[in-house]
ROVO-561321 format. One record per residue (C-alpha): residue in one letter; x, y negated, z negated. Coordinates in steps of 0.25 Angstrom, whole numbers, padded with zeros to 4 digits, always signed. Example, Ala and Ser with C-alpha at 12.3 -4.5 7.8 and 13.67 -1.06 7.14 Angstrom:
// ROVO-561321
A+0049+0018-0031S+0055+0004-0029
This chain:
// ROVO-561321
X+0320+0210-0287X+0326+0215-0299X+0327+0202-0305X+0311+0200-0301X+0307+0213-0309X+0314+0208-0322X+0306+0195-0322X+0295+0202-0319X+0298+0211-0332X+0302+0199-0340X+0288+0191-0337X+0281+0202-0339X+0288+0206-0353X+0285+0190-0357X+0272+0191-0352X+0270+0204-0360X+0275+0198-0373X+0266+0186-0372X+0254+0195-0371X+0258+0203-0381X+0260+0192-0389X+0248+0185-0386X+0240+0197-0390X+0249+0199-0404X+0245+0183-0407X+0228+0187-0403X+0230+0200-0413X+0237+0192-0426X+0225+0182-0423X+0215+0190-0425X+0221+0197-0436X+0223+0182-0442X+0207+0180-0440X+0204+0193-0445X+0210+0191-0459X+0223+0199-0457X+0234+0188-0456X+0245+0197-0463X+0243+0206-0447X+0242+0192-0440X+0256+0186-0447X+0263+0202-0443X+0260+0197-0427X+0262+0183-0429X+0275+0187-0435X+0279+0197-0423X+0275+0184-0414X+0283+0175-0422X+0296+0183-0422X+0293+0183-0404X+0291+0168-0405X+0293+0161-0416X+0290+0148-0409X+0277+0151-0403X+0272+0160-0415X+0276+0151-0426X+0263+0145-0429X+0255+0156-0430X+0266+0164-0438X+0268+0153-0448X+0254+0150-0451X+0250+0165-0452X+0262+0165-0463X+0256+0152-0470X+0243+0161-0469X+0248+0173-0478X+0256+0163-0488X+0268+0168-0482X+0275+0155-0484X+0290+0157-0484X+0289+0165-0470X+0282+0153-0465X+0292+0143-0470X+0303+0151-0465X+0297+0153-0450X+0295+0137-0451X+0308+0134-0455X+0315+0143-0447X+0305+0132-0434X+0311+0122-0441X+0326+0125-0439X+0323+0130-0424X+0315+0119-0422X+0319+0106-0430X+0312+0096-0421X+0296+0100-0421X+0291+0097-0433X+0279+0106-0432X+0288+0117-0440X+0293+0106-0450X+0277+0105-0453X+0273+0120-0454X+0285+0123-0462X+0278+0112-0470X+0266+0118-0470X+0271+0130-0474X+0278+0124-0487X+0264+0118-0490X+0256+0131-0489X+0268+0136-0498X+0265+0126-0509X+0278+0120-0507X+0274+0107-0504X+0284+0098-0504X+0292+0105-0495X+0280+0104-0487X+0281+0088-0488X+0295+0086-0486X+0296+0092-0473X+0283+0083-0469X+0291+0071-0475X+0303+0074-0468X+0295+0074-0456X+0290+0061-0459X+0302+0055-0460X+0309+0061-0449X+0297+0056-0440X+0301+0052-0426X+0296+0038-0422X+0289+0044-0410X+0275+0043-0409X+0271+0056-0402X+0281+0063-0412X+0273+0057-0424X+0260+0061-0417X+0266+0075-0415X+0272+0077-0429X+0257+0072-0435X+0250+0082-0426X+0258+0092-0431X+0254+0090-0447X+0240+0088-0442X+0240+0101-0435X+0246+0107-0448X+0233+0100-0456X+0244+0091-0463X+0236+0078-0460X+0242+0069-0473X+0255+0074-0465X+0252+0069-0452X+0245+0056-0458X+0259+0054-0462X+0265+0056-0448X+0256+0045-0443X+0259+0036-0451X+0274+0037-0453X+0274+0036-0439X+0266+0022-0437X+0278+0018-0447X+0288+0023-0438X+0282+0017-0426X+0278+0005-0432X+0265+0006-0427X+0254+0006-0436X+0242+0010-0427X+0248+0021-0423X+0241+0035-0425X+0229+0028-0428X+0220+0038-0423X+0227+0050-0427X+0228+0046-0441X+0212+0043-0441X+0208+0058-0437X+0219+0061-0448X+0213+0053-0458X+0198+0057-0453X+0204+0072-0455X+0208+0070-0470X+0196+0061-0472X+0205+0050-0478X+0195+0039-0477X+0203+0027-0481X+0214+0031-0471X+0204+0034-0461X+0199+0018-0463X+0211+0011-0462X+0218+0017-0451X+0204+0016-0443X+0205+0001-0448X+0220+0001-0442X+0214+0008-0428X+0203-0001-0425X+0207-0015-0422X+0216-0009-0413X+0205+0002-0406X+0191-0006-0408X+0182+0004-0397X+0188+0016-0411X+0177+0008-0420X+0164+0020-0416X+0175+0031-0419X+0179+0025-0433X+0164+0022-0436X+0162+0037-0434X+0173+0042-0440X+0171+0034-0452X+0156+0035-0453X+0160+0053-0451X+0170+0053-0462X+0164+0042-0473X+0154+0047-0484X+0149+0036-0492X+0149+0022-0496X+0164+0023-0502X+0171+0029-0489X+0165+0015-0481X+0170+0006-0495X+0184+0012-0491X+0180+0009-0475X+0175-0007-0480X+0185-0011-0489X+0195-0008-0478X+0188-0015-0467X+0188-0027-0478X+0202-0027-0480X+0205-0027-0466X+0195-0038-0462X+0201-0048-0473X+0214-0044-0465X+0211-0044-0451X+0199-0055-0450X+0199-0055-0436X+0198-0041-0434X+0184-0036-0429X+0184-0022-0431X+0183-0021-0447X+0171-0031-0448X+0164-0021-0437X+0168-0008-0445X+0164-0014-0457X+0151-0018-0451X+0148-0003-0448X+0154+0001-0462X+0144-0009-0469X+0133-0001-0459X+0137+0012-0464X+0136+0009-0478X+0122+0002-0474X+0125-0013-0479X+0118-0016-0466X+0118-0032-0472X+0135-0031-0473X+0135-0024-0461X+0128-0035-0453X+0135-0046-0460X+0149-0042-0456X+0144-0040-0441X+0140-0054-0443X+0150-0061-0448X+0160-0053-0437X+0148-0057-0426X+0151-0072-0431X+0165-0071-0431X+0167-0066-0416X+0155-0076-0412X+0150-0063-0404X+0137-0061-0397X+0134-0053-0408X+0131-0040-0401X+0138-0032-0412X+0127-0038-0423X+0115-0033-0413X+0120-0020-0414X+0122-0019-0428X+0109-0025-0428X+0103-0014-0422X+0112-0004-0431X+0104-0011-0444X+0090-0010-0437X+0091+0004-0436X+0096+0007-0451X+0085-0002-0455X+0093-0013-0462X+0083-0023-0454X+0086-0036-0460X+0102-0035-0458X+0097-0033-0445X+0089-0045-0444X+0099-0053-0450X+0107-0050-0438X+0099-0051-0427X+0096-0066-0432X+0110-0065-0432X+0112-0065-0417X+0098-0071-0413X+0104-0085-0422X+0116-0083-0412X+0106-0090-0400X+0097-0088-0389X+0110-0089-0378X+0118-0076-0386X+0114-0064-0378X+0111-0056-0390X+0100-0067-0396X+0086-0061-0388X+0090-0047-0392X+0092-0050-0406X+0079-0058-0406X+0071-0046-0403X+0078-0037-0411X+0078-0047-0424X+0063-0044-0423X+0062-0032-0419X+0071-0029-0432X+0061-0038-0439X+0050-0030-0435X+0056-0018-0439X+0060-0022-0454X+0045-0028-0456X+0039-0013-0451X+0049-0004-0459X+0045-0011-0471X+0035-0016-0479X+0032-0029-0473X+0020-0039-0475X+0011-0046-0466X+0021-0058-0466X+0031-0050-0463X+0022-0044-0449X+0019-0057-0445X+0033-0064-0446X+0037-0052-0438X+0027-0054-0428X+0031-0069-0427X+0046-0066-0424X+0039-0058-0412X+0031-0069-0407X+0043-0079-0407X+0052-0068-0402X+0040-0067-0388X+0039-0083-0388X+0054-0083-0387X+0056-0075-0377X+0041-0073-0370X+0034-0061-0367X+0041-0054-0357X+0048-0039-0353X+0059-0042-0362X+0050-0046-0374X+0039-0035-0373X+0045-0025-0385X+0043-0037-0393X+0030-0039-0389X+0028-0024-0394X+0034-0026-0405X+0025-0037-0409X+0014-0029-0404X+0014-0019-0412X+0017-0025-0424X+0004-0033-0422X-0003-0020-0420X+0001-0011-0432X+0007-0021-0440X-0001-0035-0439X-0013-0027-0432X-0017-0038-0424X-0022-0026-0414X-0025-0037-0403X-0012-0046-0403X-0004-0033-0402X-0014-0028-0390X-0012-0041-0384X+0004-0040-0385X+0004-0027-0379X-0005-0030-0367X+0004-0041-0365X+0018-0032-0364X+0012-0021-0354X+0009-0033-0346X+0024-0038-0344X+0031-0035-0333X+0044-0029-0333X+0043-0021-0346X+0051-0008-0348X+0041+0005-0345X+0044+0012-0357X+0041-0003-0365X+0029-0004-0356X+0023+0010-0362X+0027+0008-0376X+0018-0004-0375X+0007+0002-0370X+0006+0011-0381X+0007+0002-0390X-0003-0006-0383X-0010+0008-0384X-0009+0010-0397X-0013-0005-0401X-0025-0003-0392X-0030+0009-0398X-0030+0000-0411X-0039-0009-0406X-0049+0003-0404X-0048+0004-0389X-0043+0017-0389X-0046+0020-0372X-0039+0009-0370X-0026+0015-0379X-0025+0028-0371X-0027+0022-0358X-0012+0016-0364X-0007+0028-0369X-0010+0035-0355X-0003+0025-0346X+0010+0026-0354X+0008+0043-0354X+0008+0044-0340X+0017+0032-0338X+0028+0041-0346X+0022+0056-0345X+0033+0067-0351X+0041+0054-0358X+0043+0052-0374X+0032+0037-0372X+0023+0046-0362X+0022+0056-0375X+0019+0043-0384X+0008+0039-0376X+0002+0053-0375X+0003+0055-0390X-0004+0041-0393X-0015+0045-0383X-0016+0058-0391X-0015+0049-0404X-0026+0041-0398X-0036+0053-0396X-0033+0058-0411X-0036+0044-0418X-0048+0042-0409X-0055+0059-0411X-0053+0067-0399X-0043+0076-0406X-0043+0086-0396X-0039+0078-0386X-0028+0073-0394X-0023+0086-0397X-0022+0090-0383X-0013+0078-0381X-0006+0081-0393X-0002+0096-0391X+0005+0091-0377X+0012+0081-0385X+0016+0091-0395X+0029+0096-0385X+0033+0082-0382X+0046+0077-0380X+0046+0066-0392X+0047+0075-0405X+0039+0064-0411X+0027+0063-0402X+0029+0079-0400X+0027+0080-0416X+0019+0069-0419X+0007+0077-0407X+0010+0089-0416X+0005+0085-0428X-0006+0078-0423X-0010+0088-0415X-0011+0098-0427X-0016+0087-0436X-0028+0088-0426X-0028+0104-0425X-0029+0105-0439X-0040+0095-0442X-0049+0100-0432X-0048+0114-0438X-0052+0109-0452X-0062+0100-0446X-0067+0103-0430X-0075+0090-0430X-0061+0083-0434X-0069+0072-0442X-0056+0070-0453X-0048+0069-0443X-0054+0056-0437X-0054+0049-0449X-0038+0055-0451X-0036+0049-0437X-0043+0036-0439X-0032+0036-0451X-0021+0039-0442X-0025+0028-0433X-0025+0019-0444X-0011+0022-0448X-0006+0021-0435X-0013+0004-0434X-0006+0003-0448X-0019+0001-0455X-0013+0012-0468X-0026+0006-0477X-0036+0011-0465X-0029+0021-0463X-0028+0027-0477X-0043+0024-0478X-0046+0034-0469X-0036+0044-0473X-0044+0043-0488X-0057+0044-0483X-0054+0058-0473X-0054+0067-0488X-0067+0058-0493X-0074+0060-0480X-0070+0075-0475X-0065+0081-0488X-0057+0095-0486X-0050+0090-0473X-0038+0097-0466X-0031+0080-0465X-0027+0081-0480X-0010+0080-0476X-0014+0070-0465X-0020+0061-0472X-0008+0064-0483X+0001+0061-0470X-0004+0049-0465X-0004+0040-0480X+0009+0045-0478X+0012+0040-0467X+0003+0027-0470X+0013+0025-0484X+0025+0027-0475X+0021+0016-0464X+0020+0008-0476X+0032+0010-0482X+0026+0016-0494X+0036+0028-0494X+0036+0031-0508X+0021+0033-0508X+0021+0042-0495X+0029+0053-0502X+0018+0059-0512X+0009+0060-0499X+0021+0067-0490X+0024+0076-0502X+0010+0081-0505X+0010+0084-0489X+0022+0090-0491X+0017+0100-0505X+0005+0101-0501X+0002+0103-0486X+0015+0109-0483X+0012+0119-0471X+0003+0106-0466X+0005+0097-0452X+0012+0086-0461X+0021+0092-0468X+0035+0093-0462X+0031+0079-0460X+0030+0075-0473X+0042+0083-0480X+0050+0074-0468X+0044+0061-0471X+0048+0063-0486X+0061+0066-0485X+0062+0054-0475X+0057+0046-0486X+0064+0050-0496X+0077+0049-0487X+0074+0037-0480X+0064+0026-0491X+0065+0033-0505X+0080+0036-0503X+0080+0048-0510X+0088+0058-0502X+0089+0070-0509X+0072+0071-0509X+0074+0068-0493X+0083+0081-0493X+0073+0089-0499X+0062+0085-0490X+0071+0086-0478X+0076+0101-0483X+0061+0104-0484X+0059+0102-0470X+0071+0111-0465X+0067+0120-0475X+0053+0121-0473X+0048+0114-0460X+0057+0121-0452X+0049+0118-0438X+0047+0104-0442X+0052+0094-0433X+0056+0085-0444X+0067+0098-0446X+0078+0092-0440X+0078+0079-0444X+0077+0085-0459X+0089+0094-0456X+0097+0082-0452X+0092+0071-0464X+0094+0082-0474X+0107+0085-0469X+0111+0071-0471X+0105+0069-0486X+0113+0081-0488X+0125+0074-0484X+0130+0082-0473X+0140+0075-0462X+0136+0085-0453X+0123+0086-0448X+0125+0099-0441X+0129+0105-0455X+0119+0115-0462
C-alpha cells in the first residue's frame, strides 16, 4: 500500500510539472505575440534549463530573435556534443552562425554535411527536410543532388527538387528537371503545363522552356513528350501556325489516328487562329473516309470555315463558297438526324447572310421534319425557323414557333429564348404593351443575358412612351431594330436617320446612337463605333445605354484596337461608376488582368 501512494505522488508531481509547464510555454507565447520577447526568452529559458531537449527549439530561435547569438551558438553546440548523430543541431547551429554574419562558419558545417552524406535515400530525404524546414532551400537543393551522385540514380528526388525550384522560382531549373521527369511519368504532363503556365511571365521565360525542348528533341527523337510540351509552349506564346505544325509532324510520325490534332484543333477555334484550324482539320479529313476521325473533322472543317468568313470581313464570294462546302457536306452524307446542325447552319446563313429568306425557310421546315433529332436541336430550329418566318413578314406564323418551344421547355434557359423572341416579336411589329408585360417576367430569368437583354428593352419601351404616349418614334426605331436584326445595316440605318427628320425632339436620341453602333460593330467597323459609344458615354451618361457603351469600349479597345491601357480605363469607369451594372464583374476581372495581377482575387 505504501509503495501504491508513492506512485501515486510521483505521477501526480509529473502530471503537475507538465501542466505547469504547458501553461509556462502558453504565457512566453503570448508574451512573444504581444511584442515582449525579452519576458518570453526569461520562460523559455526556465523551460530550457527543465528540458533542454524538448525546449531547445523554441529557446534557440527566441535567442536568434533578440540577436543574442553567442547564447544560441553555445546552446547548439552544447546539442551537437550530446547529440553528434541528428544533424538537425548541426543546421541550427548553422543557422545561428548565419544570423551572426559569420558566414563561412555557417557554410562549412553545411559542407561538412555534404560530405559526410549517408548513401541512404530516406536519410538524404530526412537531412534535405531538415534545411528546407530551416528555409535553407539552396542547401537542400544540394542535398538532393549529392545524393542522386551517391546513389547513382539521376531521377531521383525529382519531385521534391521541382516544388524546391518552383519555391525559389529558378525557372531554368524548374524546366530541365521537369524535362528529366517526364519521359519517365507522362500522365505529370497537366501538372507541369500548370505549374509552368503559374510561374512564367512573358515571352523570355517560354524561350528558356523552347530552347530546352529543342535540345532535348535533336537528342532524344523518338521521345514524344517534348514535341507535345512544345506544342503547348508554341500555344502559350500564340504561334498557333507552329503550334499546329509540330502536332503535325509528331501526328505523321506515330501515323496516329490523329485525335491529338482534333483537340488542338478545337483549342485553335476557340482562340480564333481560324485558318491553323482549318489547316488541320484538312489535315485529318485527307487521312480518309475509313479513319474514324474523318466525318467529324469534315463538319468541323466547315463549321470552322463558317465561323472565319462571319467574324471577319468577308464578301459575297466568300458566303457562297461557304454555303457550297455545306451543300457537298449534305450530299455527302444526306439529310438525316446526324446532319441536321449543318442543315442549321447553312440555314442561317442563307437567312442573314445570303438572305435568300425562302431557301433557308425551306431548309428549316425540312430538319423539324426529321426524325430522331435531339429535343433541344429540335427547339433551336424552330426558333430559328421562327425567326426566319417572321422575316418573310408572316409574323402569326413566328409566334405560333416561339410558343411551341416555351411551353415545350417552360422554366429552362431555350423556354426563356422563346418567350423573349415572342416578346421581341410583339416589339418590332407595335403592341408595346404587350411586349412589356412579357418582358418584365423575363427580367428575373435565370439566363443573365435574356434577364438583361428584357431589361433594357422593357425600359427602352417605358421611356419612349413617356416622351411620346402615341409611341410613333418608336415604331419606326423598331422597324430599324428589325432590320439590323435580318442584317439589312443600309435599311436599317435609313430608318434610324429619318426618326430625327420625321419626330424631331425625340426621347430615341442614345438608341439610335446605340444601334449605328451596334450596325458598325457587326460590320467590323470597330474603329468607326467608338466616337458613337463615346458620345453615349459623355453625353447621356445617367441613360439606359450607357454602362453598356463604356463596356463595349474597353472590349474594343482590349480586344480589336489592341490598346490596353484605354481598356483599363473604360473598364475602371464601370467599377468606379456603374457600380450596379451587370457588366461590373466581368470589368473587375478584365481590368485586373491588364493590370497585370496573377491573382484575380487581389484588390
Amino acid at each position: 500500500m505504501k509503495k501504491l501512494c508513492v506512485c501515486f505522488l510521483l505521477m501526480f508531481a509529473a502530471c503537475s510539472t507538465l501542466v505547469a509547464q504547458e501553461n509556462d510555454l502558453l504565457l512566453a507565447r503570448q508574451y512573444a505575440a504581444n511584442g515582449a520577447p525579452e519576458k518570453a526568452l526569461d520562460i523559455y529559458q526556465k523551460l530550457y534549463k527543465q528540458n533542454n531537449e524538448q525546449y531547445f527549439t523554441v529557446y534557440v530561435n527566441s535567442l536568434l530573435e533578440l540577436k543574442k547569438f553567442d547564447d544560441a551558438i553555445g546552446a547548439a553546440k552544447k546539442m551537437v556534443r550530446k547529440h553528434p548523430e541528428d544533424r538537425q543541431y548541426n543546421i541550427i547551429l548553422a543557422t545561428a552562425y548565419t544570423q551572426q554574419g559569420s558566414v563561412d562558419k555557417a557554410n562549412a558545417i553545411y559542407d561538412d554535411l555534404i560530405k559526410n552524406l549517408p548513401a541512404d535515400q530516406s536519410q538524404i530525404a530526412l537531412l534535405a527536410s531538415l534545411f528546407y524546414q530551416n528555409a535553407n532551400i539552396d542547401y537542400a537543393i544540394k542535398i538532393f543532388l549529392q545524393g542522386r551522385k551517391l546513389l547513382q540514380n539521376d531521377n531521383l528526388f525529382s519531385y521534391e527538387l521541382i516544388n524546391l525550384y518552383r519555391y525559389k522560382r529558378d525557372k531554368p531549373a524548374l524546366v530541365e528537371e521537369y524535362l528529366n521527369f517526364l519521359p519517365f511519368n507522362p500522365p505529370y504532363l497537366a501538372q507541369a503545363e500548370n505549374t509552368i503556365s503559374t510561374l512564367f511571365e512573358g515571352s523570355a521565360d517560354y524561350d528558356i522552356l523552347k530552347a530546352a525542348l529543342l535540345k532535348r528533341i535533336q537528342k532524344d527523337p523518338q521521345q514524344t513528350i517534348y514535341p507535345e510540351l512544345l506544342t503547348w509552349q508554341f500555344l502559350q506564346q500564340r504561334q498557333f501556325d507552329m503550334a499546329l505544325n509540330q502536332a503535325l509532324a509528331l501526328s505523321r510520325r506515330q501515323n496516329d489516328d490523329g485525335s491529338n490534332i482534333f483537340e488542338l484543333c478545337r483549342t485553335l477555334v476557340s482562340n480564333e487562329a481560324y485558318d491553323a484550324a482549318i489547316r488541320g482539320y484538312e489535315y485529318l479529313a485527307s487521312k480518309g473516309k475509313e479513319q474514324p476521325l474523318y466525318i467529324p473533322s469534315k463538319i468541323e472543317l466547315i463549321n470552322t470555315k463558317n465561323l472565319r468568313v462571319t467574324s471577319g470581313k468577308y464578301t459575297g464570294e466568300d458566303l457562297l463558297s461557304l454555303e457550297k462546302d455545306y451543300t457537298d457536306l449534305l450530299a455527302e452524307f444526306g439529310k438525316n438526324a446526324n446532319t441536321a446542325f449543318a442543315m442549321q447552319k447553312l440555314a442561317n446563313l442563307q437567312a442573314f447572310k445570303l438572305h435568300k429568306i425562302a431557301e433557308a425557310k425551306n431548309l428549316l421546315e425540312e430538319i423539324v421534319k426529321i426524325p430522331g433529332i435531339r429535343p433541344s436541336l429540335l427547339a433551336e430550329c424552330k426558333l430559328d425557323l421562327g425567326d426566319v418566318t417572321l422575316l418573310s413578314n408572316q409574323p402569326w406564323d413566328a409566334t405560333l414557333l416561339y410558343s411551341q418551344v416555351e411551353i415545350d421547355f417552360k422554366n429552362t434557359a431555350i423556354g426563356q429564348d422563346a418567350k423573349y423572341r415572342n416578346a421581341k416579336l410583339a416589339y418590332y411589329t407595335g403592341d408595346f404593351t404587350w411586349a412589356k408585360g412579357q418582358l418584365d417576367v423575363l427580367k428575373a430569368a435565370t439566363s443573365q443575358l435574356i434577364a438583361n437583354d428584357a431589361l433594357n428593352l422593357s425600359l427602352l419601351i417605358s421611356d419612349s412612351m413617356q416622351a411620346d404616349t402615341s409611341g410613333a418614334a418608336l415604331k419606326m426605331y423598331a422597324h430599324a431594330d428589325l432590320a439590323i436584326f435580318a442584317e439589312q445595316p443600309e435599311k436599317a440605318i435609313a430608318i434610324l436617320d429619318s426618326i430625327d427628320v420625321k419626330y424631331p425632339g425625340n426621347s430615341l436620341n442614345d438608341d439610335i446612337l446605340m444601334s449605328k453602333a451596334r450596325i458598325l460593330i457587326q460590320q467590323k467597323s470597330y474603329a468607326d463605333a467608338v466616337p458613337l459609344l463615346k458620345k453615349i458615354a459623355d453625353e447621356h451618361a445617367f441613360d439606359l445605354w450607357a454602362d453598356d457603351a463604356v463596356f463595349m469600349l474597353g472590349d474594343i479597345y482590349e480586344n480589336q484596337l489592341q490598346d490596353k491601357e484605354k481598356a483599363k480605363m473604360y473598364y475602371q469607369k464601370i467599377i468606379t461608376d456603374y457600380g450596379g451594372s451587370l457588366y461590373i464583374n466581368e470589368a473587375r476581372k478584365r481590368f485586373r488582368l491588364l493590370r497585370g495581377d496573377k491573382n484575380e482575387g487581389a484588390s
